[in-house]
mmCIF file of the C-alpha atoms, coordinates in Angstrom:
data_MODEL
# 
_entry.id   MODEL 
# 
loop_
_atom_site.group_PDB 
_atom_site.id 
_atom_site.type_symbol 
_atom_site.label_atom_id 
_atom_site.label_alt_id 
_atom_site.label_comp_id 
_atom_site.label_asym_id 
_atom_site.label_entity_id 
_atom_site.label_seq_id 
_atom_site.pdbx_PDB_ins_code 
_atom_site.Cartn_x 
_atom_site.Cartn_y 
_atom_site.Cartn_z 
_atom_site.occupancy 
_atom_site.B_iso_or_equiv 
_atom_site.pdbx_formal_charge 
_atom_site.auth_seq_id 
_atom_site.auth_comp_id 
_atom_site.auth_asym_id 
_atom_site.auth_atom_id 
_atom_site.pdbx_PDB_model_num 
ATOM 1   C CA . UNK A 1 1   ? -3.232 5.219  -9.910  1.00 0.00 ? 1   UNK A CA 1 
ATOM 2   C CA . UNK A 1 2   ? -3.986 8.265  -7.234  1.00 0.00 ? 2   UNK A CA 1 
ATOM 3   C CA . UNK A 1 3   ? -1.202 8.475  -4.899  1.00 0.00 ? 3   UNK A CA 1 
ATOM 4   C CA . UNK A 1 4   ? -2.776 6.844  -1.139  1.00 0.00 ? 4   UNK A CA 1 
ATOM 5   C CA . UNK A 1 5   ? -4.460 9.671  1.418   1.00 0.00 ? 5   UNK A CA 1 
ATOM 6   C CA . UNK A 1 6   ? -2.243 10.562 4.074   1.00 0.00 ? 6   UNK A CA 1 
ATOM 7   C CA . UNK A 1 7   ? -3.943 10.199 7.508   1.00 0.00 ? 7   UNK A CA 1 
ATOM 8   C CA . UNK A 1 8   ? -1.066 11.217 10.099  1.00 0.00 ? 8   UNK A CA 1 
ATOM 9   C CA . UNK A 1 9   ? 2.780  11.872 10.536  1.00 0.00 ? 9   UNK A CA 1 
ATOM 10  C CA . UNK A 1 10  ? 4.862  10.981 13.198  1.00 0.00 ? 10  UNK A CA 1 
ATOM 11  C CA . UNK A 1 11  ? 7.633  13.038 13.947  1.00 0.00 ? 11  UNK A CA 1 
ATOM 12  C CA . UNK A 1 12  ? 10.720 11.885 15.778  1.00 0.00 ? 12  UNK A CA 1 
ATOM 13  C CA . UNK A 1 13  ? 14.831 11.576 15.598  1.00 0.00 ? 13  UNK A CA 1 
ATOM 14  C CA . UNK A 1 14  ? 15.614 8.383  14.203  1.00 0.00 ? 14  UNK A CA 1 
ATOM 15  C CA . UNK A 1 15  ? 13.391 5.886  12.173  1.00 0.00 ? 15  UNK A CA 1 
ATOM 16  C CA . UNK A 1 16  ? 15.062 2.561  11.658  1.00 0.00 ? 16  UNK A CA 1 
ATOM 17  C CA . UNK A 1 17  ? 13.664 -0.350 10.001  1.00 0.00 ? 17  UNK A CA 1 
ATOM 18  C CA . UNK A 1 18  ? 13.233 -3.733 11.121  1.00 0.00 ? 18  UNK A CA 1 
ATOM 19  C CA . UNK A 1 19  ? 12.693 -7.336 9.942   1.00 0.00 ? 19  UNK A CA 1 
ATOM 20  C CA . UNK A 1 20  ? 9.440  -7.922 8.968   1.00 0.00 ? 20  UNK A CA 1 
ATOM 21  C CA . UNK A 1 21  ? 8.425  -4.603 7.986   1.00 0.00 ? 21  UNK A CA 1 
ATOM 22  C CA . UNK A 1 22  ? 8.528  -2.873 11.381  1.00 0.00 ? 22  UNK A CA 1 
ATOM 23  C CA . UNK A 1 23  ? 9.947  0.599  12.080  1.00 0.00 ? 23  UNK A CA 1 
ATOM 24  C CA . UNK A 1 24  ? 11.622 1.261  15.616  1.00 0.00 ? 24  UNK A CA 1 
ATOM 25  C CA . UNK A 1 25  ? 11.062 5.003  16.139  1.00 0.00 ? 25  UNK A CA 1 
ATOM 26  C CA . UNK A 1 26  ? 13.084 6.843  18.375  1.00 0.00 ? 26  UNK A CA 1 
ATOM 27  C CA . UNK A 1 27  ? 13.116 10.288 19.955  1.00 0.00 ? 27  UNK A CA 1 
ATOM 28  C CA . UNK A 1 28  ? 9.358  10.906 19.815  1.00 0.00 ? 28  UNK A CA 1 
ATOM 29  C CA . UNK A 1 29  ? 7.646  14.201 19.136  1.00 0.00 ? 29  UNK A CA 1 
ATOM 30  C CA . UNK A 1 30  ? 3.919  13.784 18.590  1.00 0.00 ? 30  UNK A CA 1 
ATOM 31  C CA . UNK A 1 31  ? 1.676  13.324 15.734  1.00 0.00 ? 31  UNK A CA 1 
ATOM 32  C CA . UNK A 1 32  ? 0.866  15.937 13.906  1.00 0.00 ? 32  UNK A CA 1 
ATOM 33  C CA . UNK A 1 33  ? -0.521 18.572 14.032  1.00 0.00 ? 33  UNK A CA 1 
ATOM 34  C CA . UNK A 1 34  ? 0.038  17.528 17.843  1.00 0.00 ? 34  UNK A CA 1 
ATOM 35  C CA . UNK A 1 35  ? 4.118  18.271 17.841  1.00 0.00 ? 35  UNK A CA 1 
ATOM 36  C CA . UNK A 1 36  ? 6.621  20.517 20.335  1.00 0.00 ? 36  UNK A CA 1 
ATOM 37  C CA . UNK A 1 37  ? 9.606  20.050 19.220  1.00 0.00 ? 37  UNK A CA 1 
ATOM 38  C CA . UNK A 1 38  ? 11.814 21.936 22.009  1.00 0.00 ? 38  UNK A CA 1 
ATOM 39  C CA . UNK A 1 39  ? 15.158 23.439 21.891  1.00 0.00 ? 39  UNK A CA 1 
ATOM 40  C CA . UNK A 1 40  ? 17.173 25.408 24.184  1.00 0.00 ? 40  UNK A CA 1 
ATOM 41  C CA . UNK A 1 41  ? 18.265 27.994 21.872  1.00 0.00 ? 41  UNK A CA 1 
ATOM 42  C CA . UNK A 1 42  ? 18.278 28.778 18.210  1.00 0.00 ? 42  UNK A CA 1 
ATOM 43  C CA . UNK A 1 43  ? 21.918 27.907 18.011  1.00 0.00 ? 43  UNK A CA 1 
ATOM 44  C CA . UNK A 1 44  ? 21.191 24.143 18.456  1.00 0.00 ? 44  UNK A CA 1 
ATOM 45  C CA . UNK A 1 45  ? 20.962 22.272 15.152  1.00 0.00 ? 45  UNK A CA 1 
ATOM 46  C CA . UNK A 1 46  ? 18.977 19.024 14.954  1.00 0.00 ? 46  UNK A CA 1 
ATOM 47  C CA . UNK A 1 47  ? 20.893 16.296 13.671  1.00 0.00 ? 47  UNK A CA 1 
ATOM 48  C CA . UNK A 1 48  ? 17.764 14.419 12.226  1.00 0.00 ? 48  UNK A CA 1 
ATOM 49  C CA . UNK A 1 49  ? 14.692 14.863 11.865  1.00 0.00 ? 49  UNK A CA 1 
ATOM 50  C CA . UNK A 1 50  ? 12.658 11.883 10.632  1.00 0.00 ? 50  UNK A CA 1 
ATOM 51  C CA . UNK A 1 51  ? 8.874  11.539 9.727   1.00 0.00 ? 51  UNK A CA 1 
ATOM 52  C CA . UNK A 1 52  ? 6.390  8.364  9.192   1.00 0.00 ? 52  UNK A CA 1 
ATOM 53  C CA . UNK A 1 53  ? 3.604  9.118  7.374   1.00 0.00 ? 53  UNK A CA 1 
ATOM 54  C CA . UNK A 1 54  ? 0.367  6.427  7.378   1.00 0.00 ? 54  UNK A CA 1 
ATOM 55  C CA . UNK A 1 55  ? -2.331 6.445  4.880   1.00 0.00 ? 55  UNK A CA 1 
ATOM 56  C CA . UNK A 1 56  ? -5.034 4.115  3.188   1.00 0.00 ? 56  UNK A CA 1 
ATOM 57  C CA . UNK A 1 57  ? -4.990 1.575  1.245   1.00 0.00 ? 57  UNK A CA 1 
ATOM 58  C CA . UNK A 1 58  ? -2.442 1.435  -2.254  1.00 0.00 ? 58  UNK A CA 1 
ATOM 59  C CA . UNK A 1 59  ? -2.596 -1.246 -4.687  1.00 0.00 ? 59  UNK A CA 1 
ATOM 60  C CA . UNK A 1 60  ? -0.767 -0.194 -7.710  1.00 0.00 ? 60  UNK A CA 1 
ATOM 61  C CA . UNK A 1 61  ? -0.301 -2.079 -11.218 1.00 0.00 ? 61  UNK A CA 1 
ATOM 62  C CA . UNK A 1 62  ? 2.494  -3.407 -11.868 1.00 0.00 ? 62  UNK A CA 1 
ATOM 63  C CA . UNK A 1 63  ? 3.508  -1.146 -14.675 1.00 0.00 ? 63  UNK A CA 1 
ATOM 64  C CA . UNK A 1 64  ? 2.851  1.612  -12.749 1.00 0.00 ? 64  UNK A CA 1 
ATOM 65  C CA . UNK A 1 65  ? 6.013  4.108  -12.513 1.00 0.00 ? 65  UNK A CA 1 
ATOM 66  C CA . UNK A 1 66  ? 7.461  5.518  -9.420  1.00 0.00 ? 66  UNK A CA 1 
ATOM 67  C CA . UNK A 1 67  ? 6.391  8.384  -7.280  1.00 0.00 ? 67  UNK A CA 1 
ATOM 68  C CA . UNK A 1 68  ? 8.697  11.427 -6.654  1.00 0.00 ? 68  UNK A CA 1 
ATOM 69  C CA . UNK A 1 69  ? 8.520  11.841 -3.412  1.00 0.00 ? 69  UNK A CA 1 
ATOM 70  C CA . UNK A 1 70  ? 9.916  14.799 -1.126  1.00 0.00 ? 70  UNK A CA 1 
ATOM 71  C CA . UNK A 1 71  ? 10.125 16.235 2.097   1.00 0.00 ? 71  UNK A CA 1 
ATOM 72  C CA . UNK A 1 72  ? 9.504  19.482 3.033   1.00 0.00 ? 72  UNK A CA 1 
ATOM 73  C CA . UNK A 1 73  ? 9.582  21.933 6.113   1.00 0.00 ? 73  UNK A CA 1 
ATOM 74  C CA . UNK A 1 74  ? 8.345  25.541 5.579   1.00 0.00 ? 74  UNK A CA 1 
ATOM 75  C CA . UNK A 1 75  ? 7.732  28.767 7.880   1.00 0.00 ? 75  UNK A CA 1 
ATOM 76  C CA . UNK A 1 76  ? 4.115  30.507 9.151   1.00 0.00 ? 76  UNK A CA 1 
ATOM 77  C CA . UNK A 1 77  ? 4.700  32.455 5.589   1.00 0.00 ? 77  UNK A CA 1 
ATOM 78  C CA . UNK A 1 78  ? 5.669  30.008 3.183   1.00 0.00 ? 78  UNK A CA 1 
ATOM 79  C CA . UNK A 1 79  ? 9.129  30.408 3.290   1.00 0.00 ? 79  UNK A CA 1 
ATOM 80  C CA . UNK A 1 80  ? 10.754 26.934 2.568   1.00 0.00 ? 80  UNK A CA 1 
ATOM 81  C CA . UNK A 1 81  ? 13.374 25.747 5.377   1.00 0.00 ? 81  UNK A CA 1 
ATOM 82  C CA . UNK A 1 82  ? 14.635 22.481 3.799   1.00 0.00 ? 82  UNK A CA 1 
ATOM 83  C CA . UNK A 1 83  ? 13.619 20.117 1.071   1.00 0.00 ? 83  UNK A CA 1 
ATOM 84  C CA . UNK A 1 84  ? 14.620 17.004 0.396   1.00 0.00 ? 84  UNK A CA 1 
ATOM 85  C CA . UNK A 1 85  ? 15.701 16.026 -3.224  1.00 0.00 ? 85  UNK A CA 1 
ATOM 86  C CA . UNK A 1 86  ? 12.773 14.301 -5.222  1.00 0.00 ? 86  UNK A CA 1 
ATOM 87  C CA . UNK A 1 87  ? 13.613 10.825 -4.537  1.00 0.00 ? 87  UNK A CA 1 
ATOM 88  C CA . UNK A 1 88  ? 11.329 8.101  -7.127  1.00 0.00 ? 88  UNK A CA 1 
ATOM 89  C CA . UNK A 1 89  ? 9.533  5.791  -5.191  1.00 0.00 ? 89  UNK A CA 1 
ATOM 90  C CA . UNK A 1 90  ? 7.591  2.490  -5.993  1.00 0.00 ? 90  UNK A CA 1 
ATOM 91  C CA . UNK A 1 91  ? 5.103  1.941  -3.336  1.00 0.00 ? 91  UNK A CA 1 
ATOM 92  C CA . UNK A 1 92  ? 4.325  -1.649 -2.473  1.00 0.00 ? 92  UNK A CA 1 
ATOM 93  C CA . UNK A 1 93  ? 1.265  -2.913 -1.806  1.00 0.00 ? 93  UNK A CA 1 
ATOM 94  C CA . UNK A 1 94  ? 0.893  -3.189 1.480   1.00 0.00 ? 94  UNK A CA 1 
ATOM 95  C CA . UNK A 1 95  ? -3.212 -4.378 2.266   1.00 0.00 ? 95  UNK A CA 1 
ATOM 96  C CA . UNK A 1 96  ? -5.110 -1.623 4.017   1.00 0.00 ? 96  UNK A CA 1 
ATOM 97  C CA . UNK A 1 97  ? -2.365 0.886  4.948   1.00 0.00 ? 97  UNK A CA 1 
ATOM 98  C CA . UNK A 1 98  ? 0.457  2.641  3.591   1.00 0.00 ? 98  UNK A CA 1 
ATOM 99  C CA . UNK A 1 99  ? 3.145  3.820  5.122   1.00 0.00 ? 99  UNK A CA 1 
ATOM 100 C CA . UNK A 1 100 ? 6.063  6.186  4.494   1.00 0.00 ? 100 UNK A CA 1 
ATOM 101 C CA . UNK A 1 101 ? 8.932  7.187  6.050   1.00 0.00 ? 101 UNK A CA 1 
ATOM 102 C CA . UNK A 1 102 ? 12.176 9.655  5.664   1.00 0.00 ? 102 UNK A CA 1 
ATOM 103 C CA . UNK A 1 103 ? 14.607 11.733 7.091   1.00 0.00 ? 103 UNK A CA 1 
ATOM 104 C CA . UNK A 1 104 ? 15.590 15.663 7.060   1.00 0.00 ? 104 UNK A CA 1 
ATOM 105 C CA . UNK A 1 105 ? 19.137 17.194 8.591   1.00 0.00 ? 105 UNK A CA 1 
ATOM 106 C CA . UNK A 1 106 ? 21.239 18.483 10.091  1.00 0.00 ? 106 UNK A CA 1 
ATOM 107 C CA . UNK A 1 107 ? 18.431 21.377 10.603  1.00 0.00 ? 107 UNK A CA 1 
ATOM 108 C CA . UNK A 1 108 ? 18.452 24.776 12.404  1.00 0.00 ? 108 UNK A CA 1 
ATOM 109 C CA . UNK A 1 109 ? 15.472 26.169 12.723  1.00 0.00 ? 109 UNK A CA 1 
ATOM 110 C CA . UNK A 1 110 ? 15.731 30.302 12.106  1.00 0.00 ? 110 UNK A CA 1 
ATOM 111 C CA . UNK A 1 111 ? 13.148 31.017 14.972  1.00 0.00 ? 111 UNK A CA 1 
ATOM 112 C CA . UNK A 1 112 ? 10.915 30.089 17.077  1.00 0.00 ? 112 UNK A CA 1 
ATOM 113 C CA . UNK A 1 113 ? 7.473  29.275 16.422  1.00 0.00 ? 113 UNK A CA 1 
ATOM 114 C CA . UNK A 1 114 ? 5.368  27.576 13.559  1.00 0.00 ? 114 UNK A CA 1 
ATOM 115 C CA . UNK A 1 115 ? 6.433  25.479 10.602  1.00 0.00 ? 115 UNK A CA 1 
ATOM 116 C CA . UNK A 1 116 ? 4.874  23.013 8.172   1.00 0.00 ? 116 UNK A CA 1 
ATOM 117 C CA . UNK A 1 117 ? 5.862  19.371 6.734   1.00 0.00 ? 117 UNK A CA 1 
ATOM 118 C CA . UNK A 1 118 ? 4.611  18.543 3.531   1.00 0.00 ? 118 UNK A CA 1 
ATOM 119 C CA . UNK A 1 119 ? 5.246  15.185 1.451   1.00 0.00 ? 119 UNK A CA 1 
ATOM 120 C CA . UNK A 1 120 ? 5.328  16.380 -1.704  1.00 0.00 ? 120 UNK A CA 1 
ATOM 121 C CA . UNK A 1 121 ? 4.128  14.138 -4.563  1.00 0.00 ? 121 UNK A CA 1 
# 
């Protein structure tokens, strides 16, 4: 089965999960493409960085196998910053959303100005 289409990404410091399938998200930075993430200086490094990413609907078969799933942050030119290791995934059903979430850091960003996230399937 297609992998679900990914609508939005919140990004923030911490996501923590919670009985009964809830997620508390802390330190929030906007939705993208809607994000600032502010720092005083390019000597800070971020301890976390975490992501949520929502989609559509996902009913897989059972013997479907796992996703590998990764995080990724990359420069205006391409240049990769961090990656997560592919990590496999079985995606639940979950009715008419799906929803995603992990975790980058420590992080430095080299300089100011854009970058990219990609979940890479």
């Amino acid at each position: 089965m297609p992998f679900p289409q990914i609508n939005h990404c919140v990004i923030c410091e911490v996501v923590r999960p919670e009985e009964g399938g809830k997620l508390s998200i802390l330190g929030f930075f906007g939705i993208a493409p809607d994000v600032q993430i502010q720092i005083p200086s390019l000597d800070v490094m971020l301890t976390s960085l975490a992501f949520v990413f929502t989609g559509g609907p996902f009913q897989p078969a059972p013997s479907d196998p796992p996703f590998l799933l990764a995080i990724r942050i990359a420069d205006s030119q391409g240049t990769v910053l961090i990656q997560t290791p592919d990590v496999p995934m079985n995606i639940p059903p979950a009715g008419n959303r799906t929803t995603i979430s992990g975790a980058l850091g420590p992080l430095r960003f080299p300089a100011f100005g854009d970058y990219q996230i990609s979940l890479m399937v």
